[in-house]
PyMOL Python script that loads the backbone (N, CA, C, O; Angstrom):
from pymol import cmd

cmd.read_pdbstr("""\
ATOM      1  N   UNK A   1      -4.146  18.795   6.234  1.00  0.00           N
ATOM      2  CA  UNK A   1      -2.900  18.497   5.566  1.00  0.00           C
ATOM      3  C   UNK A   1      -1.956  19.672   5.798  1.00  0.00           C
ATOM      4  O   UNK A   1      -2.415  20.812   5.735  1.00  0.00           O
ATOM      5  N   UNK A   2      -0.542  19.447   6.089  1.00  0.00           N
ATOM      6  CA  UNK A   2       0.415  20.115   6.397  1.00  0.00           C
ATOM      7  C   UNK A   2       1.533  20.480   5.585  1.00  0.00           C
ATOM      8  O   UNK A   2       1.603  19.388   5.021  1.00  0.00           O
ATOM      9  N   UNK A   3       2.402  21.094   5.105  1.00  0.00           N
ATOM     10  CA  UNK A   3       3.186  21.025   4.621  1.00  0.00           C
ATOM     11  C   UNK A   3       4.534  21.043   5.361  1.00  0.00           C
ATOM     12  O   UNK A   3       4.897  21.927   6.137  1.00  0.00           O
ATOM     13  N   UNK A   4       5.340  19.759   4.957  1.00  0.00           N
ATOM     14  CA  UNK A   4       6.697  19.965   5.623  1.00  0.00           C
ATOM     15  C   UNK A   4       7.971  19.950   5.031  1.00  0.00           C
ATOM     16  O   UNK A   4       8.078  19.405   3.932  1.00  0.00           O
ATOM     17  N   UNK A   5       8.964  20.458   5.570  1.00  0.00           N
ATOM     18  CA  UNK A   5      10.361  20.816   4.621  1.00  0.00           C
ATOM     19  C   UNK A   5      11.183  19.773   5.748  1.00  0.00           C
ATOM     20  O   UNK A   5      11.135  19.669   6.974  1.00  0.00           O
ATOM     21  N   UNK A   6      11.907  19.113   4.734  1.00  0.00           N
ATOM     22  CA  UNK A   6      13.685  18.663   4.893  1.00  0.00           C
ATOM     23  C   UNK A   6      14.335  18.903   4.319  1.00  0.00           C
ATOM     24  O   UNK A   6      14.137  19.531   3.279  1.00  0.00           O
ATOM     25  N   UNK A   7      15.619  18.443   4.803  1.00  0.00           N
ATOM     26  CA  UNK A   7      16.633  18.830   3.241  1.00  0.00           C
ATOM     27  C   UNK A   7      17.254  17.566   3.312  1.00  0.00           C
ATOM     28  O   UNK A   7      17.128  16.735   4.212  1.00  0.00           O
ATOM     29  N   UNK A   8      18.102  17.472   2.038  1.00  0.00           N
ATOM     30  CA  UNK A   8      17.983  16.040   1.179  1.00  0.00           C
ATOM     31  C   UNK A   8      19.172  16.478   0.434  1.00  0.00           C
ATOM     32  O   UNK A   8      19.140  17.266  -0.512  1.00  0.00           O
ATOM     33  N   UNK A   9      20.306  15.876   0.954  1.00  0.00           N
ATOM     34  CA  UNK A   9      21.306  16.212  -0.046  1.00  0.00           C
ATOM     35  C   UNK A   9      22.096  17.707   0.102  1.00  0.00           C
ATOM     36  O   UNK A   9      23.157  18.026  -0.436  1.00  0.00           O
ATOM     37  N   UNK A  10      21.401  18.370   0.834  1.00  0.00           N
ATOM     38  CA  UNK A  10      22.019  19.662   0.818  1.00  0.00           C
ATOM     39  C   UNK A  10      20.941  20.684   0.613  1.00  0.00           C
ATOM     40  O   UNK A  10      21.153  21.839   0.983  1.00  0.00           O
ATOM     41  N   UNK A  11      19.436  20.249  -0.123  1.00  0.00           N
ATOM     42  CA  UNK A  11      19.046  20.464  -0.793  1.00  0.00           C
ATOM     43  C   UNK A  11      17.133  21.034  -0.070  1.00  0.00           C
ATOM     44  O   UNK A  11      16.709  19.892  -0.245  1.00  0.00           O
ATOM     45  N   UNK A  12      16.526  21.399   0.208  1.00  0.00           N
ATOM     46  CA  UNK A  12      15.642  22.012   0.783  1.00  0.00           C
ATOM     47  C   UNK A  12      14.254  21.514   0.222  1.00  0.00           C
ATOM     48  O   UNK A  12      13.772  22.295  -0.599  1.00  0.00           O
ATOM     49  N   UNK A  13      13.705  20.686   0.414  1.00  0.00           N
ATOM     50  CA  UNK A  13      12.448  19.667   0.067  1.00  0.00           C
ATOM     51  C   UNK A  13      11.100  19.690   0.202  1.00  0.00           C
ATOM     52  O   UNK A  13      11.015  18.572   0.711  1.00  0.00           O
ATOM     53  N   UNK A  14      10.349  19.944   0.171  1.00  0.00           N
ATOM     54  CA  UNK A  14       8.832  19.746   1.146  1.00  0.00           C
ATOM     55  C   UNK A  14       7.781  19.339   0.284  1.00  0.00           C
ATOM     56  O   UNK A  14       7.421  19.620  -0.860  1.00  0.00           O
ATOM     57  N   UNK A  15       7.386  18.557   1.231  1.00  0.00           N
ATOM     58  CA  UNK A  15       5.743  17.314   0.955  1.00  0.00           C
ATOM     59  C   UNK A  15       4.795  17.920   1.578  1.00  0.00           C
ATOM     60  O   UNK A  15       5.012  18.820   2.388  1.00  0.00           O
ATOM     61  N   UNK A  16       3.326  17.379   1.185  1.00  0.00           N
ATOM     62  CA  UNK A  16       2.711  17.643   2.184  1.00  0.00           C
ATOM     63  C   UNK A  16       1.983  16.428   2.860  1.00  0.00           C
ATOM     64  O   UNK A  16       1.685  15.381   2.286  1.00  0.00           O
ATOM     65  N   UNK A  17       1.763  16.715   4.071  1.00  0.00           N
ATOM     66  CA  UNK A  17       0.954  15.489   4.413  1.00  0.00           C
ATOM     67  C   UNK A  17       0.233  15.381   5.600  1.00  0.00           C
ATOM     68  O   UNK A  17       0.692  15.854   6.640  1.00  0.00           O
ATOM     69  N   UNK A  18      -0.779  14.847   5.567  1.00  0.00           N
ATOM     70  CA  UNK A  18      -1.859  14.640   6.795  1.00  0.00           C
ATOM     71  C   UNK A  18      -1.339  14.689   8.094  1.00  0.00           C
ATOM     72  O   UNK A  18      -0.261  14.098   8.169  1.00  0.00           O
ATOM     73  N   UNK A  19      -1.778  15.252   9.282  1.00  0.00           N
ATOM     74  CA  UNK A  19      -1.260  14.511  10.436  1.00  0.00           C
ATOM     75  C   UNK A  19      -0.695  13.343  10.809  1.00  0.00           C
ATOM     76  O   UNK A  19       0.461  13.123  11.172  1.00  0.00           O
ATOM     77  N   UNK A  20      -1.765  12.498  10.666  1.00  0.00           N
ATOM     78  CA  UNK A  20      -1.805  11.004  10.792  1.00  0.00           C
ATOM     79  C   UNK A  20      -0.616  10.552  10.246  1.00  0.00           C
ATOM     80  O   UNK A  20      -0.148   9.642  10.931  1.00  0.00           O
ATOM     81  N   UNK A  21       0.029  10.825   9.315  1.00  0.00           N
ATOM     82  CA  UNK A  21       1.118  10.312   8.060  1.00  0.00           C
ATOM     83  C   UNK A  21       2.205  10.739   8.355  1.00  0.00           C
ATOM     84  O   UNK A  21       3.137   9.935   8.352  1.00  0.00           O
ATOM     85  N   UNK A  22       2.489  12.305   8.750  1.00  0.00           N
ATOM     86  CA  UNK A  22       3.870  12.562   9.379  1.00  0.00           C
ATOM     87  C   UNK A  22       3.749  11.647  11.078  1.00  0.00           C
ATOM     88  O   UNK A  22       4.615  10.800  11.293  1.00  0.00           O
ATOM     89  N   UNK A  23       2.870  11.849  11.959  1.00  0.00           N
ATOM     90  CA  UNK A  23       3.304  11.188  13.324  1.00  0.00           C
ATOM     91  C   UNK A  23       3.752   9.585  12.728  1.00  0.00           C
ATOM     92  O   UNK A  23       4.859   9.142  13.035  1.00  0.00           O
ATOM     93  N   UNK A  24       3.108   9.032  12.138  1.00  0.00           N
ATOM     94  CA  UNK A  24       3.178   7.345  11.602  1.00  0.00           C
ATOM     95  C   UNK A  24       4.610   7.293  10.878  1.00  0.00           C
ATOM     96  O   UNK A  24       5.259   6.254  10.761  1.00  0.00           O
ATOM     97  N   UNK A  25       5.137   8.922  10.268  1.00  0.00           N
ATOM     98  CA  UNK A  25       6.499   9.055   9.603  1.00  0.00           C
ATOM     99  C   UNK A  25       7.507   9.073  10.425  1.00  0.00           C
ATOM    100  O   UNK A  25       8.508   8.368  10.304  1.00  0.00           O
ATOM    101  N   UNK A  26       7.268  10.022  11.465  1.00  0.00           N
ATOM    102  CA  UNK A  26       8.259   9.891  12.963  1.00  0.00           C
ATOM    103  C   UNK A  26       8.147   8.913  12.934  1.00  0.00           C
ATOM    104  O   UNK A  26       8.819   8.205  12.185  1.00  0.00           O
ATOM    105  N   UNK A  27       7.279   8.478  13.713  1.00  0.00           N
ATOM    106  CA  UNK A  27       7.575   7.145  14.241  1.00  0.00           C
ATOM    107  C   UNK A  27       8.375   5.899  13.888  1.00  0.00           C
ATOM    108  O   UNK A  27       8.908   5.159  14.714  1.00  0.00           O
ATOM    109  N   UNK A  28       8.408   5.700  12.112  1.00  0.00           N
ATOM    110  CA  UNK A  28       9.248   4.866  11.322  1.00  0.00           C
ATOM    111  C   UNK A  28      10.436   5.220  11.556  1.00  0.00           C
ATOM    112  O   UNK A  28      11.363   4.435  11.755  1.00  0.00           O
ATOM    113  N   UNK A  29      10.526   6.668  11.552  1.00  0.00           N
ATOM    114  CA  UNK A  29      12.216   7.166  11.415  1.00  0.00           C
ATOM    115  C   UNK A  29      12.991   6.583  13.037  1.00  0.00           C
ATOM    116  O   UNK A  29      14.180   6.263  13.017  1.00  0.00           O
ATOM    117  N   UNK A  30      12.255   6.507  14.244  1.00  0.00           N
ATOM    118  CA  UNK A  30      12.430   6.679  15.194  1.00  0.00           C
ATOM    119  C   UNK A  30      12.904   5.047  15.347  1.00  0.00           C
ATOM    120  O   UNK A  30      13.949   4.780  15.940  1.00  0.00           O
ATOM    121  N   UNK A  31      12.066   4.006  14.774  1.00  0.00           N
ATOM    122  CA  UNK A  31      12.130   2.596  15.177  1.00  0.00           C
ATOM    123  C   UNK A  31      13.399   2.366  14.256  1.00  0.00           C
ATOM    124  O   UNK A  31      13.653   1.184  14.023  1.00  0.00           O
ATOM    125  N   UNK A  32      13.902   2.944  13.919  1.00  0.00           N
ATOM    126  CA  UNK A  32      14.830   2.641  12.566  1.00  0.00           C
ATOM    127  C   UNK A  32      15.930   3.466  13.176  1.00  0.00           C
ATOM    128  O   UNK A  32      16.727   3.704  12.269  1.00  0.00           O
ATOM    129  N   UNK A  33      16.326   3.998  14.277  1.00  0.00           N
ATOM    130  CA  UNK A  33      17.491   5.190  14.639  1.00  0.00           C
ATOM    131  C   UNK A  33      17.881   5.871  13.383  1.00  0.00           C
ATOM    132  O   UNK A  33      19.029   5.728  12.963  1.00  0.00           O
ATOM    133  N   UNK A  34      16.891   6.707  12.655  1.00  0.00           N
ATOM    134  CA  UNK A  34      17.378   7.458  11.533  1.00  0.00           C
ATOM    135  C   UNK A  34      16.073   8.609  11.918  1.00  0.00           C
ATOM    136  O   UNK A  34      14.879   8.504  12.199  1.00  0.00           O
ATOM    137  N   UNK A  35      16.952   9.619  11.770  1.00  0.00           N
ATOM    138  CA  UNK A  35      16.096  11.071  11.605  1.00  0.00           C
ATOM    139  C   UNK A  35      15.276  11.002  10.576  1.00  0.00           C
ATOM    140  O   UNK A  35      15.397  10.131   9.714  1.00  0.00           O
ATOM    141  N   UNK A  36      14.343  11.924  10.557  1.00  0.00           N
ATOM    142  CA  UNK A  36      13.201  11.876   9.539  1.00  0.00           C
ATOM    143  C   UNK A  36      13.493  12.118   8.047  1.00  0.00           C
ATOM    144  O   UNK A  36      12.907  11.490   7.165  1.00  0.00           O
ATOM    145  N   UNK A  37      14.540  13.172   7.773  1.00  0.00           N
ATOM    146  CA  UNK A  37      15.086  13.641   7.038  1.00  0.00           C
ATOM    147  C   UNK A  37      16.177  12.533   5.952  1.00  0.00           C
ATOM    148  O   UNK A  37      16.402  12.586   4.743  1.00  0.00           O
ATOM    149  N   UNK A  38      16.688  11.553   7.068  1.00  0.00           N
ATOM    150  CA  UNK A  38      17.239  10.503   6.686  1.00  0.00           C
ATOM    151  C   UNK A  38      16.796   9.562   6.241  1.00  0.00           C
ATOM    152  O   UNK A  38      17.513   8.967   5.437  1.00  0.00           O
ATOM    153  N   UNK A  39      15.092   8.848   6.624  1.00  0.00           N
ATOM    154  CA  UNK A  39      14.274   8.047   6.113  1.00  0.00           C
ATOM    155  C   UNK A  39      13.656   8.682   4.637  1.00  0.00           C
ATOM    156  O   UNK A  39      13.215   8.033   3.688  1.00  0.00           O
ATOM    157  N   UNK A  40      13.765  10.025   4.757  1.00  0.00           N
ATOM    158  CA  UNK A  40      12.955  10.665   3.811  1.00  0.00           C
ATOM    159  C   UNK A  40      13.822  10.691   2.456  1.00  0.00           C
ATOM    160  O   UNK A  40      13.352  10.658   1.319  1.00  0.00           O
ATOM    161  N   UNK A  41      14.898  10.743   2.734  1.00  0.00           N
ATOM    162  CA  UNK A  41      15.779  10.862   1.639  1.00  0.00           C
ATOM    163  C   UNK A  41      15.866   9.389   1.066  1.00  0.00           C
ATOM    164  O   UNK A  41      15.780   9.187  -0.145  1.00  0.00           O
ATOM    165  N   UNK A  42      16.014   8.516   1.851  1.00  0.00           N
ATOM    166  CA  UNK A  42      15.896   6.925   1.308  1.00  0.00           C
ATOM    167  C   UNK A  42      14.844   6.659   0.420  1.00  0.00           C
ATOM    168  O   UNK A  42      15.182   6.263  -0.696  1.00  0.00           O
ATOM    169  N   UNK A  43      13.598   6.789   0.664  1.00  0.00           N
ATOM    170  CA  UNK A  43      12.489   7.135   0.015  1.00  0.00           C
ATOM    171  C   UNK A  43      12.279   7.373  -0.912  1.00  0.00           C
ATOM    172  O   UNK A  43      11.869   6.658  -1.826  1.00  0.00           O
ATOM    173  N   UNK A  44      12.639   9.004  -0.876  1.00  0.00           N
ATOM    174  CA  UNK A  44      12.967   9.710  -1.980  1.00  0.00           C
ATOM    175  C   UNK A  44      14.080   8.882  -3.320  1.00  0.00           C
ATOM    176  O   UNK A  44      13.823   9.044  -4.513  1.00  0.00           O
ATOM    177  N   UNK A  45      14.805   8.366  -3.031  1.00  0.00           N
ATOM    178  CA  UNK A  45      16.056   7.779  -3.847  1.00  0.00           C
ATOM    179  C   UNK A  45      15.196   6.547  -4.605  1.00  0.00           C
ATOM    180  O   UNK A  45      15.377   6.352  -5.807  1.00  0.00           O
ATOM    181  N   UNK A  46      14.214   5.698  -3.804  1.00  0.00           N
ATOM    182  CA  UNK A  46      13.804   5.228  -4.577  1.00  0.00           C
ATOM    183  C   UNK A  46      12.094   5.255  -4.881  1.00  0.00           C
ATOM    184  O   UNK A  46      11.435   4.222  -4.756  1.00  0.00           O
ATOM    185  N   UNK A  47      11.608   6.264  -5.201  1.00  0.00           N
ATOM    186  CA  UNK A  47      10.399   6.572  -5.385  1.00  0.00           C
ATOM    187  C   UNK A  47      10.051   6.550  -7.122  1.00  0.00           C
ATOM    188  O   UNK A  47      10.946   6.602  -7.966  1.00  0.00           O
ATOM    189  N   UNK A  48       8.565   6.464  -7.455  1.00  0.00           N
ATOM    190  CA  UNK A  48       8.620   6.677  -8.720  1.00  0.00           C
ATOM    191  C   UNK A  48       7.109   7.263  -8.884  1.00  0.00           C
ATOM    192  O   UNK A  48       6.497   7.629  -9.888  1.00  0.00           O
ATOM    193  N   UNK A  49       6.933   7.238  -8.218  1.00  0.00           N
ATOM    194  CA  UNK A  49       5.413   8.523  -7.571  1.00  0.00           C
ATOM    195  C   UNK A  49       6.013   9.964  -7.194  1.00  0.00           C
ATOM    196  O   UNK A  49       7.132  10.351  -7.530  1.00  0.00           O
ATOM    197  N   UNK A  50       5.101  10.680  -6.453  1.00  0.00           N
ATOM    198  CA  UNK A  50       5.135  11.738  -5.778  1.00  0.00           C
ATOM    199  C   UNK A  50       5.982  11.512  -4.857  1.00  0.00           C
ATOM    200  O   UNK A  50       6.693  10.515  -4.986  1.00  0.00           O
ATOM    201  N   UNK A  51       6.145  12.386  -3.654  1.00  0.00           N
ATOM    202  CA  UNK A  51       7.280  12.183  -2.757  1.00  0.00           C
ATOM    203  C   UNK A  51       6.161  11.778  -1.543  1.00  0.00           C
ATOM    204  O   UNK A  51       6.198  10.868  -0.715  1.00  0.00           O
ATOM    205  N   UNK A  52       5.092  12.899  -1.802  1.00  0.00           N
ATOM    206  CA  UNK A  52       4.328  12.676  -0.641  1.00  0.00           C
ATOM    207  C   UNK A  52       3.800  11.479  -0.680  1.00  0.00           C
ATOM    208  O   UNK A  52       3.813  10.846   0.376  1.00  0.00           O
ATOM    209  N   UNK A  53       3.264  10.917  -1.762  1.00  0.00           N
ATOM    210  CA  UNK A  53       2.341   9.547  -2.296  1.00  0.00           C
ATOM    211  C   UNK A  53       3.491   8.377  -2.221  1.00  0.00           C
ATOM    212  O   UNK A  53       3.054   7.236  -2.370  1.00  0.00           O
ATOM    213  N   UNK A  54       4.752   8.496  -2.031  1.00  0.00           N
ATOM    214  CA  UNK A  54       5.717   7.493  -1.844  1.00  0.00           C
ATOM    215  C   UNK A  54       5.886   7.632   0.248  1.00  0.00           C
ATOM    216  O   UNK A  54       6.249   6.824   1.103  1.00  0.00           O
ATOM    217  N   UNK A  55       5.447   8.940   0.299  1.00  0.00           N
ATOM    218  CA  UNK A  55       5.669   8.587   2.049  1.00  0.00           C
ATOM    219  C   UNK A  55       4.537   7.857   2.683  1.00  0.00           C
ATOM    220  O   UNK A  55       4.418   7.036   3.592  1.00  0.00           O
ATOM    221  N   UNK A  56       3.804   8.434   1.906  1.00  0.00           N
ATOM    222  CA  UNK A  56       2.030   7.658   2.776  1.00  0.00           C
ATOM    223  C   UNK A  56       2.289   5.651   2.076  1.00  0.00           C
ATOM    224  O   UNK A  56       2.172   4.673   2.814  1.00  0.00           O
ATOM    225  N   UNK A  57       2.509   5.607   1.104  1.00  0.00           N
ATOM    226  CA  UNK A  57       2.728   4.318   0.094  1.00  0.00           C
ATOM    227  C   UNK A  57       3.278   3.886   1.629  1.00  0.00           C
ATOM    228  O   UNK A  57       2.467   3.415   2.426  1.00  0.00           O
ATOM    229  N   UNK A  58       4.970   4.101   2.084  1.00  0.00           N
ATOM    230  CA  UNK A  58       5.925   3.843   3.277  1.00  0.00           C
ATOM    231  C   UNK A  58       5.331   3.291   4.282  1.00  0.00           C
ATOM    232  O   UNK A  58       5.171   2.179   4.785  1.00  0.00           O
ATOM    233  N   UNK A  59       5.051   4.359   4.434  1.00  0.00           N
ATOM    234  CA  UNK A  59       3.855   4.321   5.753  1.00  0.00           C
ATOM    235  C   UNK A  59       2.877   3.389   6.388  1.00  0.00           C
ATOM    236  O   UNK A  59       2.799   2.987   7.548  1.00  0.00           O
ATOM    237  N   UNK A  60       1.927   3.076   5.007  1.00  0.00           N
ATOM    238  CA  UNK A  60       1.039   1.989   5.144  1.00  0.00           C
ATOM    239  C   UNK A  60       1.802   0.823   5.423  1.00  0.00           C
ATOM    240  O   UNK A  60       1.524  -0.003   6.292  1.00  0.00           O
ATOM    241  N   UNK A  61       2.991   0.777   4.482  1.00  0.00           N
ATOM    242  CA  UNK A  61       3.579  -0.826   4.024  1.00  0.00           C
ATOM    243  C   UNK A  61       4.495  -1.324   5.281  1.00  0.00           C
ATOM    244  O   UNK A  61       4.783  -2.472   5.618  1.00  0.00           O
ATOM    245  N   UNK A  62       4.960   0.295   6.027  1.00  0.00           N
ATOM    246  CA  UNK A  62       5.281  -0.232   7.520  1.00  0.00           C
ATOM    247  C   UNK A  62       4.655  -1.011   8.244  1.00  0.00           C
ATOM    248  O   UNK A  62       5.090  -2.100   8.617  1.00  0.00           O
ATOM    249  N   UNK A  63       2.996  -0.297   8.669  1.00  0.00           N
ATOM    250  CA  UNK A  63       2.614  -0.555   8.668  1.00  0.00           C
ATOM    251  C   UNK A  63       2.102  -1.540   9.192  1.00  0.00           C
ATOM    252  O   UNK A  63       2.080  -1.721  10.409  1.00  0.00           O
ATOM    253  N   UNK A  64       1.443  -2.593   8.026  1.00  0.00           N
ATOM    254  CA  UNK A  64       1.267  -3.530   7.884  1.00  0.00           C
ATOM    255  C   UNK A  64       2.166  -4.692   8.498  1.00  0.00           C
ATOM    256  O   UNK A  64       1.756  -5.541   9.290  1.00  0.00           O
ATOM    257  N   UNK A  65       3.418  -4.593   8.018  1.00  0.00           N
ATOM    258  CA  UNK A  65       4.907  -5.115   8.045  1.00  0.00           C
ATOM    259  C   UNK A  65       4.828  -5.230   9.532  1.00  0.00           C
ATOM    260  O   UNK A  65       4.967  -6.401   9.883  1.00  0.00           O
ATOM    261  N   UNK A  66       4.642  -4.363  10.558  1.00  0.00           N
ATOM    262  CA  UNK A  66       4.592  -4.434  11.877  1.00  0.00           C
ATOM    263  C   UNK A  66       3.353  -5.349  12.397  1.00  0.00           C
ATOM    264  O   UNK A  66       3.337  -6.069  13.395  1.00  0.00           O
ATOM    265  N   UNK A  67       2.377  -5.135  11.501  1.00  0.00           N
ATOM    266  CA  UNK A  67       1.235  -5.459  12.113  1.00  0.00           C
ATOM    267  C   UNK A  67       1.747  -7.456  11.974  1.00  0.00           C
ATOM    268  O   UNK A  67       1.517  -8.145  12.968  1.00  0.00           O
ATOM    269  N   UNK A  68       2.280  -8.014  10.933  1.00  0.00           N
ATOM    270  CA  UNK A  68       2.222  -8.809  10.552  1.00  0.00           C
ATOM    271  C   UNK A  68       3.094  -9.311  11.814  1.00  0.00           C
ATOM    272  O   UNK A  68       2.621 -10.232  12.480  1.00  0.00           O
ATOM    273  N   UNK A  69       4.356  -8.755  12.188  1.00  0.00           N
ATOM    274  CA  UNK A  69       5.210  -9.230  13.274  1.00  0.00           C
ATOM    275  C   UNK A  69       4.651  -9.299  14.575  1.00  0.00           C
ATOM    276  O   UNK A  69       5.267  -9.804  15.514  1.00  0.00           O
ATOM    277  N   UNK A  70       3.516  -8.818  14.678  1.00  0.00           N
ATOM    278  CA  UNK A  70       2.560  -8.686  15.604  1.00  0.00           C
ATOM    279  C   UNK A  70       1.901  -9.914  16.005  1.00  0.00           C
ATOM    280  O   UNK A  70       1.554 -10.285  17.126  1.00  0.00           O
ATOM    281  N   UNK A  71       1.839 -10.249  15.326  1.00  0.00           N
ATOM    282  CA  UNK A  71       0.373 -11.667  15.133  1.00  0.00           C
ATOM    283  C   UNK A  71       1.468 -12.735  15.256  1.00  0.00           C
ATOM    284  O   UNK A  71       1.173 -13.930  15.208  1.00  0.00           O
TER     285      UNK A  71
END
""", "prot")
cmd.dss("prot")
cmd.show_as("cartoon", "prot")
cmd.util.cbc("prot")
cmd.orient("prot")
């Protein structure tokens, strides 16, 4: 587990999180033309967990969401 900083508002942030969870986090930000920092703040705005436990929550529910468009 890693710890990483954005800023959010102006504002200087950091989660921590597994490998697996930030590359799977790029990657969302990337399919979405929004920087990481920019997905993260969305997130953040509507979270009601942790920040980190609302990115991995994201993550999975992408995810899935892809997997489903898949099939």
């Amino acid at each position: 587990m890693k710890k990483h900083s954005v800023v959010i508002a102006g504002h200087a942030t950091s989660f921590s999180l597994e490998d697996a969870f930030w590359e799977a986090l790029k990657a969302c930000a990337q399919r979405q033309n929004l920087s990481v920092s920019a997905l993260v703040a969305h997130i953040d705005a509507q979270r009601t967990e942790s920040l980190s436990s609302a990115l991995r929550v994201y993550v999975l529910n992408d995810a899935q969401r892809f997997q489903k468009h898949k099939a």
